[in-house]
C-alpha positions in Angstrom: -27.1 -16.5 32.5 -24.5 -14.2 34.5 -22.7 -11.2 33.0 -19.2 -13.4 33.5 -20.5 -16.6 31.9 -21.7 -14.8 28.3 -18.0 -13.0 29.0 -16.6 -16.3 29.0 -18.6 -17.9 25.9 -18.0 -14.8 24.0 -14.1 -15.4 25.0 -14.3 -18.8 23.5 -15.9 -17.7 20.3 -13.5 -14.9 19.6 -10.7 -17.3 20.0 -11.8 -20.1 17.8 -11.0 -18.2 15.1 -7.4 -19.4 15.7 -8.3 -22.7 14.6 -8.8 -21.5 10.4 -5.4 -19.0 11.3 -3.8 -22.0 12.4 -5.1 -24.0 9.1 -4.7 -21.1 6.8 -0.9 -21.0 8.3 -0.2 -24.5 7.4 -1.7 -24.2 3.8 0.4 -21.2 3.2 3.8 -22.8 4.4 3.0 -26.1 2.4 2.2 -24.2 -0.7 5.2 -21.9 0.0 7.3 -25.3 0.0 6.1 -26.9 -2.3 6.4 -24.0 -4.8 10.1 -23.4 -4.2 11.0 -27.3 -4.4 9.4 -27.1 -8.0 11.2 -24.1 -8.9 13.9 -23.0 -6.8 14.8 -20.4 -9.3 11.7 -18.6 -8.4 12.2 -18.2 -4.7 12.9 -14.4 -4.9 9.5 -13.9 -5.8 8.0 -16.5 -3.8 9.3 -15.2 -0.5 7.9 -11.6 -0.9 4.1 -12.8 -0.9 5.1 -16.3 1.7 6.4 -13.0 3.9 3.1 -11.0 3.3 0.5 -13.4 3.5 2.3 -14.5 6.9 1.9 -11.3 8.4 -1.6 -10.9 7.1 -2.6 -14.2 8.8 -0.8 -13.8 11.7 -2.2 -10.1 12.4 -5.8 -12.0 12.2 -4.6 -14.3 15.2 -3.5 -11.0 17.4 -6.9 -9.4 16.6 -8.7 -12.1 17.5 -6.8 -12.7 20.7 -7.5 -9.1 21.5 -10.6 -9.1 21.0 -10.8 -12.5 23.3 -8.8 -10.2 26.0 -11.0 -7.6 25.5 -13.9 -9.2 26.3 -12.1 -11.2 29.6 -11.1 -8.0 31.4 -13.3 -5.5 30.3 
């Protein structure tokens, strides 16, 4: 096997990881939805950690495709 072709496979593997941030994304938002149709009265509260775990799942996705870039151009 070549150099670019383990580059390429190791490219793929680093960006499957977007499929469970993609999954983990949708769980979050449903939840998140879900909670504040229950009990708007709550959303304050709600919000905050909707906000925070957002950003921690979404930093996941840019370190992942970094990593995928990484590996591609290095």
């Amino acid at each position: 096997m070549s150099t670019e072709a383990a580059r390429m496979i190791g490219a793929a593997i680093a960006v499957l990881t977007l499929y469970g941030v993609g999954h983990a994304m949708g769980g979050l938002f449903s939840t998140w939805i879900s909670s504040v149709s229950r009990n708007p009265e709550a959303e304050e509260k709600v919000r905050f950690m909707g906000m925070l775990g957002f950003a921690l799942t979404e930093s996941i996705a840019l370190f992942a495709l970094l990593v995928a870039l990484l590996i591609l151009f290095k």
